[in-house]
Backbone as a ProteinNet text record, in pm:
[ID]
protein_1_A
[PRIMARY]
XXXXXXXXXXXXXXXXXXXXXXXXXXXXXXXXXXXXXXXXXXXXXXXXXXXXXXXXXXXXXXXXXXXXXXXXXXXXXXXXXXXXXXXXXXXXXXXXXXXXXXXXXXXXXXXXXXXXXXXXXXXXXXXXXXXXXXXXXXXXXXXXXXXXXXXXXXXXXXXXXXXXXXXXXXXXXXXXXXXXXXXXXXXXXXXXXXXXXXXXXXXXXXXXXXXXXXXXXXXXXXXXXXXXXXXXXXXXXXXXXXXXXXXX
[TERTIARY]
-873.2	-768.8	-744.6	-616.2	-564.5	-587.7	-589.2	-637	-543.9	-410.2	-360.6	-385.8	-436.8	-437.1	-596.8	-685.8	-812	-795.8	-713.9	-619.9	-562.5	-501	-477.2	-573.6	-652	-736.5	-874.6	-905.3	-967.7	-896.2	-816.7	-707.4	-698.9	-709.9	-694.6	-849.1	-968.4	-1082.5	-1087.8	-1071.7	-1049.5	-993.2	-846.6	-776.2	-826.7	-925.3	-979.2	-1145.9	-1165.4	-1280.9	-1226	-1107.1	-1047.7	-984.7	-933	-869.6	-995.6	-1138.4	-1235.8	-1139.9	-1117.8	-1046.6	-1081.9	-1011.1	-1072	-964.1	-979.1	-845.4	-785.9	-678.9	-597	-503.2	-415.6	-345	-321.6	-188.8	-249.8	-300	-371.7	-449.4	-592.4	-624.9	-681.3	-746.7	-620	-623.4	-675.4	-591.5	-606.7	-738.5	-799	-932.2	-983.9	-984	-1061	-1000.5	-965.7	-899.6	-803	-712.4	-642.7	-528.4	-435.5	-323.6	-169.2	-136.3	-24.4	123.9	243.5	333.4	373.4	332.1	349.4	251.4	198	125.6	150.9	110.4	121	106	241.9	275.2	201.3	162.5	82.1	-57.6	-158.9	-270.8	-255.1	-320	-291.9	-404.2	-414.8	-527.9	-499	-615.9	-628.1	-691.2	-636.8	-699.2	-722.8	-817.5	-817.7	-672.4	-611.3	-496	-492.2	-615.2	-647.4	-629.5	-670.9	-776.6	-583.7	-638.7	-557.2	-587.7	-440.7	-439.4	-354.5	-418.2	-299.6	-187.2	-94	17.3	-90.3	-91.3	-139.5	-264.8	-343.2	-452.4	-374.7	-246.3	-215.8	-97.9	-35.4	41.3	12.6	150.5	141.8	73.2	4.9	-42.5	12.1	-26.2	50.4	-67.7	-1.6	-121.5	-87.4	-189	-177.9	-238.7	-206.8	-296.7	-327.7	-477.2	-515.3	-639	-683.1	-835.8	-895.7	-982.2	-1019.9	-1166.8	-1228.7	-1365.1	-1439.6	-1531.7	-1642.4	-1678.4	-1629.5	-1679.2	-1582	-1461.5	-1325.5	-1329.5	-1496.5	-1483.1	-1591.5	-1568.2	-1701.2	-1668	-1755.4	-1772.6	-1648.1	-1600.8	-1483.4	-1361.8	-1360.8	-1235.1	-1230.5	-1129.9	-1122.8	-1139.1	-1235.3	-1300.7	-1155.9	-1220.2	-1115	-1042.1	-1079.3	-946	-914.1	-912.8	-805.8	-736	-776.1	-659.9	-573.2	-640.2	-505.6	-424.4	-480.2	-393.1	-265.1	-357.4	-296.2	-141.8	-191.8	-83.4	18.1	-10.1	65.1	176.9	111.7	175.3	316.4	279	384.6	479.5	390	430.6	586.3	749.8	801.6	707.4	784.3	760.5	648.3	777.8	718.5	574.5	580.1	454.7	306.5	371.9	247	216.8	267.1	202.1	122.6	167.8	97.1	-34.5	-39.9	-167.1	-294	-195.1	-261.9	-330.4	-261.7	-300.6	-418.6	-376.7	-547.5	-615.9	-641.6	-723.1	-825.9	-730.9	-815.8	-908.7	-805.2	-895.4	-979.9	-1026.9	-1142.9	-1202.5	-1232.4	-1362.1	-1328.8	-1167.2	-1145.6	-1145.2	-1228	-1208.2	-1046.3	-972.6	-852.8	-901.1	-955.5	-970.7	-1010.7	-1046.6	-1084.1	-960.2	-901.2	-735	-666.6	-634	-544.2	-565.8	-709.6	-796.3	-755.4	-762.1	-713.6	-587	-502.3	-335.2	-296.9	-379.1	-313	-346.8	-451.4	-480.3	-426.8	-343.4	-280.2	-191	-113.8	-55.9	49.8	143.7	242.6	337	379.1	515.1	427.4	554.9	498.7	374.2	366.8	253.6	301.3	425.8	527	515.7	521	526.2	356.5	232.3	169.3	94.8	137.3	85.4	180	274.7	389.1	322.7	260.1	216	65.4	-31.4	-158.2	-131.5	-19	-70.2	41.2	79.5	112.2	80.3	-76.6	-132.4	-201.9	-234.1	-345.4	-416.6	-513.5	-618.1	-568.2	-520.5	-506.7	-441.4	-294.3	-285	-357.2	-287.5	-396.1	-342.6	-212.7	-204.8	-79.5	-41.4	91.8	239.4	233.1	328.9	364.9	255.1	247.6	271.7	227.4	245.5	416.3	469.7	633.3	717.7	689.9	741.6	750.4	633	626	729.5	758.9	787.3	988.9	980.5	1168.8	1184.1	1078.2	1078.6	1072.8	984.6	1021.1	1147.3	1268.3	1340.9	1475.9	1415.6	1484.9	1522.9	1640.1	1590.6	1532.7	1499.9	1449.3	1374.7	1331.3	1181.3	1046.5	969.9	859.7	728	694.3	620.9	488.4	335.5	224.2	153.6	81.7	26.5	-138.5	-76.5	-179.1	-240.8	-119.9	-137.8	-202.5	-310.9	-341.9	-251.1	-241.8	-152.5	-174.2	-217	-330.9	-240.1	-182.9	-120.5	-80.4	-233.4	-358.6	-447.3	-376.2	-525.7	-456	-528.5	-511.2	-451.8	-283.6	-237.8	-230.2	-236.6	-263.9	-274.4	-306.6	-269	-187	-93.8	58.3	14.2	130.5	153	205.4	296.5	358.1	433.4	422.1	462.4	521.5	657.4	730.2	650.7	626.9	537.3	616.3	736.8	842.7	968.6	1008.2	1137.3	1030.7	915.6	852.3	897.6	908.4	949.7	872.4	798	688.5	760.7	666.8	759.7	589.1	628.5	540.8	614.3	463.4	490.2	410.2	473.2	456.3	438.1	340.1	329.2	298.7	285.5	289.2	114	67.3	-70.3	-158.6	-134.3	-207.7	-164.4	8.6	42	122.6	-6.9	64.5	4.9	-58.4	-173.7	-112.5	-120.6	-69.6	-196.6	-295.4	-329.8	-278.5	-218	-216.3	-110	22.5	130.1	98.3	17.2	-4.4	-24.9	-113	-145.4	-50.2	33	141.4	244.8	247.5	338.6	332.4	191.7	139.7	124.4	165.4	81	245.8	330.7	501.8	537.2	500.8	582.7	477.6	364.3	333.5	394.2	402.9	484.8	603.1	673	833.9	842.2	681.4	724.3	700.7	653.9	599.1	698.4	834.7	872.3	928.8	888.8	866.1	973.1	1048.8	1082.8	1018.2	981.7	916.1	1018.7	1055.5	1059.2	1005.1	1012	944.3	1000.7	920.3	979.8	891.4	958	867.5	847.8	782	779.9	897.1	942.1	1126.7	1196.6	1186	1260.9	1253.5	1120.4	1042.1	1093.8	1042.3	1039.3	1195.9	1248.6	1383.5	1518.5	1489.8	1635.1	1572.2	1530.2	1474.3	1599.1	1750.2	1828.7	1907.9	1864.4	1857.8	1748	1612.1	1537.7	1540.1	1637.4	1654.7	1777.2	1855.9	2032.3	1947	1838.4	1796.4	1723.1	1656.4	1533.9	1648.9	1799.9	1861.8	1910.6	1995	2020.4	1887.8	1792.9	1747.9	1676.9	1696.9	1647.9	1782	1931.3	2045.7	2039.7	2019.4	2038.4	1911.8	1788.1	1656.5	1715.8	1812.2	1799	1929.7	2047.2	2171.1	2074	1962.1	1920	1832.9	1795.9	1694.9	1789.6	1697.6	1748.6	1818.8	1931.3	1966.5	1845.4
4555.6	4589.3	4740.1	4790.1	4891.6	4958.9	5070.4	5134.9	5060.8	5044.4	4963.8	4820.9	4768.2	4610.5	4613.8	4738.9	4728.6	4722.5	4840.7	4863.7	4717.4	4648.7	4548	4417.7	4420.1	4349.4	4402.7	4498.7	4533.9	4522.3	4529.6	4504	4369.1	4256.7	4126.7	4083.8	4183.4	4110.1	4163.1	4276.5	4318.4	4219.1	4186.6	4102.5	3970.7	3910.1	3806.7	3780.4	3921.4	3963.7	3986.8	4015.6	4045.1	3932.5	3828.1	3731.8	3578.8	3606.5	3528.6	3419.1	3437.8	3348.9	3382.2	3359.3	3300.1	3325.8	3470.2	3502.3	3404.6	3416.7	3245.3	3318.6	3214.5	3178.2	3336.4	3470.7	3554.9	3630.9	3672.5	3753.6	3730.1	3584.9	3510.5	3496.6	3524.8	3517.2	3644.3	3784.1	3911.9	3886.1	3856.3	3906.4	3848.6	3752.3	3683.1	3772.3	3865.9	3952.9	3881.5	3803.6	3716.4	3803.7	3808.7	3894.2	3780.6	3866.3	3824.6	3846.9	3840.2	3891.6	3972.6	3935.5	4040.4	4038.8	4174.5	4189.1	4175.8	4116.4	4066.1	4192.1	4207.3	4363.6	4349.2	4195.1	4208.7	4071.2	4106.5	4011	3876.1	3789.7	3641	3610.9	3541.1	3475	3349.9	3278.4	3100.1	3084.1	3021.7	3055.4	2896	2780.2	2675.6	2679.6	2520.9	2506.6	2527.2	2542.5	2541.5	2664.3	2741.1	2924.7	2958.1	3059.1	3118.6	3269.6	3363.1	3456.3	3573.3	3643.5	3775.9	3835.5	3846.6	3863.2	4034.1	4074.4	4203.8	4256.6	4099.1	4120.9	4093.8	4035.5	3922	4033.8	4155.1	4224.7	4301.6	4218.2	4272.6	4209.9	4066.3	3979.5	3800.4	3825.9	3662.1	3549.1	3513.2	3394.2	3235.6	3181.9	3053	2930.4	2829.8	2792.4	2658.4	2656.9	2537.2	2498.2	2390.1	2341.2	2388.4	2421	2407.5	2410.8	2311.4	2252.3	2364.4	2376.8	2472.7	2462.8	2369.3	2350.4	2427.1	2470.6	2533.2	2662.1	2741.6	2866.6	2940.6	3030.7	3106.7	3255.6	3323.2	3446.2	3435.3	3580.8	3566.4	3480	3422.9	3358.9	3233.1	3143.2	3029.9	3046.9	2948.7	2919.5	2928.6	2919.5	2966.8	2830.1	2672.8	2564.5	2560.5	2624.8	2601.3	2733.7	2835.3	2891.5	2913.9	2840.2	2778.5	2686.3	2595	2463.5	2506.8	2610.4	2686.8	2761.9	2822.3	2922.3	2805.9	2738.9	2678.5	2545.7	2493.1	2458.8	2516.4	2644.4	2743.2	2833.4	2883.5	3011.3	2944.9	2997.6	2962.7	2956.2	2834.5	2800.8	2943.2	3020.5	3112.6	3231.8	3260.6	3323.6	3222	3105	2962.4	2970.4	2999.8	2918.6	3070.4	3203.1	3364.1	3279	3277.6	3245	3119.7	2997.2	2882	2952.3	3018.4	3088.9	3159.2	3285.5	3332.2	3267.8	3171.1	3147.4	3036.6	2960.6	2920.1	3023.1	3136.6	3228.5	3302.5	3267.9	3336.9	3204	3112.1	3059.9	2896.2	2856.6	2760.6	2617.9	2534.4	2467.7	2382.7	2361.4	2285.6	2154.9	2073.9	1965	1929.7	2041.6	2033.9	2057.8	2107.4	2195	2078.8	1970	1885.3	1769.3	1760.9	1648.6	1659.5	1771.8	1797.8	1800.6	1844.7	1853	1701.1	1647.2	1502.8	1416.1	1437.2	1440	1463.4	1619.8	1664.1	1589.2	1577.5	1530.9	1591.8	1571.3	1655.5	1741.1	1839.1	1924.5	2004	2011.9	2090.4	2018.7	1924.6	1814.9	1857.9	1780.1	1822.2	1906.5	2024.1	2156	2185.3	2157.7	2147.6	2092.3	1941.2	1861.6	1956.3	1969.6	2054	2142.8	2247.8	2370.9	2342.3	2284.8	2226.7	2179.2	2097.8	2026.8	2161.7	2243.5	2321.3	2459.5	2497.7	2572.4	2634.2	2712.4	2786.3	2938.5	2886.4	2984.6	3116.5	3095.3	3163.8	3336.8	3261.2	3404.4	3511.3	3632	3749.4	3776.8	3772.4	3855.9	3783.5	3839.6	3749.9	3818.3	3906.6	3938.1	3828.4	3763.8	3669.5	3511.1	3517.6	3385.6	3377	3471.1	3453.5	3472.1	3543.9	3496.6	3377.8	3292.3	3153.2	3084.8	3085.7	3022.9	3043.4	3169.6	3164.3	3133.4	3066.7	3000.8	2865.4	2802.7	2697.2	2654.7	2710.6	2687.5	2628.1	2712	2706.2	2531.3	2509.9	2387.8	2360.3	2257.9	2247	2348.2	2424.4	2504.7	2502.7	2457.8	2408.3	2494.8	2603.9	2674.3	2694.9	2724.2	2726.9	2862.8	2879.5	2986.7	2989.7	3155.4	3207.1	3140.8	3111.7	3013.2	3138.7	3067.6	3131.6	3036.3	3148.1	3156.5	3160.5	3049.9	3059.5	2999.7	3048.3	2954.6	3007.2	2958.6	2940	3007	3151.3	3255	3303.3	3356.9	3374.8	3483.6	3479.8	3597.9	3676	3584.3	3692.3	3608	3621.2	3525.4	3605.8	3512.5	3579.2	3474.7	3590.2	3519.2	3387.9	3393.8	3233.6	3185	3059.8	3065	2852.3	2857	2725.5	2675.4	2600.8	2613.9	2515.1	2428.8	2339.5	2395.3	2535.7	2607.5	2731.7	2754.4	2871.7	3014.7	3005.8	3133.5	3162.6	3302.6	3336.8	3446.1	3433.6	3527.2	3601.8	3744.1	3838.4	3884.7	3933.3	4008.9	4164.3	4271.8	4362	4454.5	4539.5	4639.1	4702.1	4866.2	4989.1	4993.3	4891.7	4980.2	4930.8	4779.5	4739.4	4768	4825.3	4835.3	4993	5082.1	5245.1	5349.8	5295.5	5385.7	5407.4	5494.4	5503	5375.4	5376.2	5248.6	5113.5	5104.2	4972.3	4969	5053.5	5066.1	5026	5072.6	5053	4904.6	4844.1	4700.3	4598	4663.9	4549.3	4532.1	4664.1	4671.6	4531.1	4568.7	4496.2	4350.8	4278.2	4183.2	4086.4	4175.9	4121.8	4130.3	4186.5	4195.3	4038.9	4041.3	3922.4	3784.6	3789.1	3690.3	3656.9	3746.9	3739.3	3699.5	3767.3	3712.5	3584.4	3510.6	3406.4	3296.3	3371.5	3275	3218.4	3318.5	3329.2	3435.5	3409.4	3501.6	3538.8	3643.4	3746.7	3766.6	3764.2	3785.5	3922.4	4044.4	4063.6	4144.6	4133.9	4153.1	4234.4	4353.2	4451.4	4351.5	4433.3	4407.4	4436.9	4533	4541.4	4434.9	4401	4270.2	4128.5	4133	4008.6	3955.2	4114.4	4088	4128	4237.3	4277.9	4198.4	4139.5	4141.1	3975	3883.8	3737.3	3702.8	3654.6	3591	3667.9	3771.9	3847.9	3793.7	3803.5	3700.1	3572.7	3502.3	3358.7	3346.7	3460.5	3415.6	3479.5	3590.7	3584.2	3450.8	3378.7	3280.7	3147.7	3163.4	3033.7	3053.1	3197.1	3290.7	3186.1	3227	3209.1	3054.3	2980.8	2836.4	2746.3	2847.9	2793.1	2826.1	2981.3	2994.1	2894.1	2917	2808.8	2623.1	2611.5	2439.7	2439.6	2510.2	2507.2	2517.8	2605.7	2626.9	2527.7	2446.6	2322.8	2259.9	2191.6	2062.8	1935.1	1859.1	1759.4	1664.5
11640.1	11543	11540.8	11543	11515.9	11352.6	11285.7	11204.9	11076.2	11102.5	11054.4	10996.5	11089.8	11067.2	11008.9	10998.4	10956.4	10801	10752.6	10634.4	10552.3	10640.6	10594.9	10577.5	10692.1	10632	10546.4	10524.2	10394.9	10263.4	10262.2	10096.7	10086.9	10242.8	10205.7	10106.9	10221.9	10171.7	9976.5	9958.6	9843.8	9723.7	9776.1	9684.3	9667.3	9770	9717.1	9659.8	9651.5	9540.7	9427.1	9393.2	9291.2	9193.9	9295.7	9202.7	9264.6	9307.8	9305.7	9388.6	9515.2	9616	9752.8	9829.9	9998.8	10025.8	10142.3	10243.8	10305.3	10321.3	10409.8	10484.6	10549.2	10612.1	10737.6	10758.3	10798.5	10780.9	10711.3	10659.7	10706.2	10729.7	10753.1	10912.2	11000.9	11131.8	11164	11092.5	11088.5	11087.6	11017.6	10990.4	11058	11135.2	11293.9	11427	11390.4	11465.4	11583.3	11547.8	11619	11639.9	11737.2	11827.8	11698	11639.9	11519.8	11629.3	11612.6	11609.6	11505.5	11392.6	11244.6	11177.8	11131.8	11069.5	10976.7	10838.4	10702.3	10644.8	10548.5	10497.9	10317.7	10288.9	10183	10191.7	10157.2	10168.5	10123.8	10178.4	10098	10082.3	9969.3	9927.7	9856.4	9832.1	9796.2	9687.4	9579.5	9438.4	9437.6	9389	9334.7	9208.6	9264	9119.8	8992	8979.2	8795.3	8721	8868.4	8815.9	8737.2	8656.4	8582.7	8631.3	8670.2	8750	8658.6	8578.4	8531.6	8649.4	8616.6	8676	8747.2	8668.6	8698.9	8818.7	8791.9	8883.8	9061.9	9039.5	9164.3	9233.1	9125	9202.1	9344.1	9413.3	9554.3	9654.9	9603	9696.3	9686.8	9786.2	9803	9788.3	9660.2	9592.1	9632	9720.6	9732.3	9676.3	9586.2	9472	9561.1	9626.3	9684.8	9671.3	9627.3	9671.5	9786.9	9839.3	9966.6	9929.2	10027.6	10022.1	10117.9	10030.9	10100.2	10223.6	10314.1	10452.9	10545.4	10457.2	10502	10472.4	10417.2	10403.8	10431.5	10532.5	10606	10504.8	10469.8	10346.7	10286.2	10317.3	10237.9	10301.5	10366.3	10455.8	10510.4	10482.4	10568.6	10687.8	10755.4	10889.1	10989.4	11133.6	11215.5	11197.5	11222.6	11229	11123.8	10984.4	10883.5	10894	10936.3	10915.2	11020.3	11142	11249.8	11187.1	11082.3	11067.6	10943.4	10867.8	10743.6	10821.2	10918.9	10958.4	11040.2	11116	11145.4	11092.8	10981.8	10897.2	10838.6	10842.4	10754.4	10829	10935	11015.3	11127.4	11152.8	11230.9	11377.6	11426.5	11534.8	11713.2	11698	11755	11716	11610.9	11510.5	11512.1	11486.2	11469.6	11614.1	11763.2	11869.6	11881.1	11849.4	11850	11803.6	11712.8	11623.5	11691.2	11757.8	11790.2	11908.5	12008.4	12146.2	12120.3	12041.9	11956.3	11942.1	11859	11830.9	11919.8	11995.1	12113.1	12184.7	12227.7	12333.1	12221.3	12073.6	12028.9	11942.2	12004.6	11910.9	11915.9	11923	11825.1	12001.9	11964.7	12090.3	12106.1	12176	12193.6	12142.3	12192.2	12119.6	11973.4	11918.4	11794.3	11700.9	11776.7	11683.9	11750.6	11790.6	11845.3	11770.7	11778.6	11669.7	11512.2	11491.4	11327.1	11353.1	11432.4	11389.6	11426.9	11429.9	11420.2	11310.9	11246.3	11099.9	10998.5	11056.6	10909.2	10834.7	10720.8	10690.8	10613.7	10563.6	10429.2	10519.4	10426	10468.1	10611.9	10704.2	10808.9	10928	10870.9	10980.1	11127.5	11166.7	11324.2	11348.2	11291.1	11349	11405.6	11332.2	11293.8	11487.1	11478.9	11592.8	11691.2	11703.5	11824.1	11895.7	11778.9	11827.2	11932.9	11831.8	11901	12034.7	12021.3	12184.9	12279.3	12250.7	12321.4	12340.8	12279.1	12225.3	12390.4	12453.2	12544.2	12513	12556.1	12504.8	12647.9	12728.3	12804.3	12812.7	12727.3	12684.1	12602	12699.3	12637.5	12477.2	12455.4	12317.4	12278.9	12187.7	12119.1	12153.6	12302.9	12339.3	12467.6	12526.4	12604.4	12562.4	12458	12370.6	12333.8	12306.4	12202.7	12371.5	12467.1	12614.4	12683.5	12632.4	12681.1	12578.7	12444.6	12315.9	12377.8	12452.9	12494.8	12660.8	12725.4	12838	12796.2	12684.2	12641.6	12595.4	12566.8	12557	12653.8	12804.1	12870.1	12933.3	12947.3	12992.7	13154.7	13220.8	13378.2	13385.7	13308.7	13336.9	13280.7	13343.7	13264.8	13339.5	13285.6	13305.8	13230.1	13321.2	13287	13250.6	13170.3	13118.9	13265.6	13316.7	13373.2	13471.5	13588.8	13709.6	13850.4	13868.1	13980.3	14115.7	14189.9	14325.4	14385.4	14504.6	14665.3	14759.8	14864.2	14954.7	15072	15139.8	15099.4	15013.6	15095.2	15038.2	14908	14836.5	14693.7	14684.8	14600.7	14587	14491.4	14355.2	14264.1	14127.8	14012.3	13927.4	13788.2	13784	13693.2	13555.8	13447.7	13333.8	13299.9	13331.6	13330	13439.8	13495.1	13680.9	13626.6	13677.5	13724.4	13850.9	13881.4	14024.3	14089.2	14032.9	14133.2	14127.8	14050.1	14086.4	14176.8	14109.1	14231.6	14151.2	14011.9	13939.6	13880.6	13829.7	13796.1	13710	13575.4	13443.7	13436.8	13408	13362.3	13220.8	13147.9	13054.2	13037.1	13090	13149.1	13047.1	12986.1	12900.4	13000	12891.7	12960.7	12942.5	12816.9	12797.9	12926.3	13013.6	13086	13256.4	13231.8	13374.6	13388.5	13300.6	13276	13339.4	13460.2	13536.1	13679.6	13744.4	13901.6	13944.5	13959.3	14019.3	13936.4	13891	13857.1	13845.3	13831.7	13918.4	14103.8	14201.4	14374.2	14332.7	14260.5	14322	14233	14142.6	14067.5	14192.2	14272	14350.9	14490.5	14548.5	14645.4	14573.9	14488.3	14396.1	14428.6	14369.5	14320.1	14460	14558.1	14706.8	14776.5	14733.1	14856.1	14766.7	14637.5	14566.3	14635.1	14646.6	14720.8	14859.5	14928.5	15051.9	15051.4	14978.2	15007.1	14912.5	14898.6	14812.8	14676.3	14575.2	14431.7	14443.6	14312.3	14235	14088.5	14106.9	13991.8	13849.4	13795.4	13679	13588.4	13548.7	13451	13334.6	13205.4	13075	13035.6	12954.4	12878.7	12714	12652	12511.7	12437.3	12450	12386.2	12423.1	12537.9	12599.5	12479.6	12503.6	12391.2	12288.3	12200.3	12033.2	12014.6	12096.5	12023.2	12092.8	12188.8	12287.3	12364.5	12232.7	12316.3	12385.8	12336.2	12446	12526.5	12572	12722.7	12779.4	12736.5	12822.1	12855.1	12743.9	12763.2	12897	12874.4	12982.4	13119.8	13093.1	13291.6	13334.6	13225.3	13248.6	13315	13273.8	13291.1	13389.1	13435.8	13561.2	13649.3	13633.8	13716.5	13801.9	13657.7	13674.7	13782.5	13714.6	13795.9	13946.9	13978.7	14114.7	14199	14133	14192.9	14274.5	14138.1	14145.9	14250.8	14267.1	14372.4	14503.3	14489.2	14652.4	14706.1	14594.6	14672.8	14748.6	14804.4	14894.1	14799.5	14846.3	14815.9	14780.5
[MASK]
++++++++++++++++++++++++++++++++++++++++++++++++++++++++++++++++++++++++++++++++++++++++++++++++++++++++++++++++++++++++++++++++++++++++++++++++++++++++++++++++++++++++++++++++++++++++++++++++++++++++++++++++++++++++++++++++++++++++++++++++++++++++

């Protein structure tokens, strides 16, 4: 976590010493140090229905009035599968799969989060089971996760998180790769690809891709979060020119 998001989650743990409750939903994730798309600009916390809350003690946090059984709370915070099931319940579509992706790649087994989202029940259940079974632990962060969430959209492209590439010999392994149009989507930051070496071998990495076939794809983070259907009209650009050039 950034100095920021430490900030925030100390005021979460705070506010639920304060109003005698259990961090939830993101605040929740935050504090499992899970990769957000947004950081929660005020703490949430989980009060039992009954508790009675002075307006005064609760200013500036987001109060959620729920039972939750002690098996659903590690110190101050709901355990990691409720507050996958919590956030996803609630969180839009793209934010909920940020969160589901985290939390696989820190702790939470897939079958255990697929097992409960089929359990759940009430408002938000669908969204709930949707996300789970389309959940990978693979991605690194939630700039990789909301890239897959506007490739899902695309139609005739059905692309895998973090496909290694051998054919034969192993060429490299990419962010998200079509492997029957042969299109391979990166999500390219500066913090992991901002070095003269790692500029030489992105270079050598994207050229034996091409020779062999693939078109590369890649998207900064501005691309992502600020400018998604520019990434969606190259992703269709490109699914169209793919499917004219196959074979009958």
């Amino acid at each position: 976590m950034n100095d920021d998001e430490k900030a925030v989650a100390r005021a979460a743990v705070e506010a639920a010493e304060r109003l005698r409750g259990v961090v939830s939903g993101l605040s929740a994730a935050l504090l499992w140090g899970w990769s957000l798309k947004h950081v929660p600009s005020r703490p949430e916390v989980s009060i039992p229905k009954t508790r009675r809350v002075r307006r005064k003690r609760a200013q500036g946090v987001v109060v959620r009035r729920l039972d939750i059984p002690p098996c659903d709370i590690e110190g101050p915070v709901t355990t990691k599968l409720r507050t996958a099931l919590d956030c996803l319940r609630r969180l839009p579509f793209d934010e909920a799969l940020c969160v589901a992706d985290s939390a696989l790649r820190l702790g939470v087994e897939r079958d255990e989060l697929v097992a409960a989202a089929e359990r759940t029940l009430g408002p938000g259940a669908g969204n709930v089971r949707r996300v789970a079974h389309l959940a990978h632990g693979g991605a690194a962060n939630a700039f990789e996760s909301c890239l897959r969430v506007i490739a899902l959209q695309v139609d005739g492209l059905d692309v895998e998180p973090q496909v290694r590439i051998a054919e034969p010999d192993f060429l490299g392994r990419v962010d998200l790769a079509d492997r029957r149009l042969r299109i391979i989507v990166e999500a390219d930051s500066f913090e992991f690809h901002g070095t003269r070496r790692a500029l030489v071998e992105d270079a050598g990495r994207y050229n034996r891709f091409v020779a062999a076939g693939w078109i590369v794809l890649r998207f900064t983070w501005e691309d992502v979060m600020l400018h998604p259907e520019v990434v969606r009209e190259v992703l269709e650009g490109a699914v169209a020119d793919r499917v004219r050039s196959m074979p009958a």
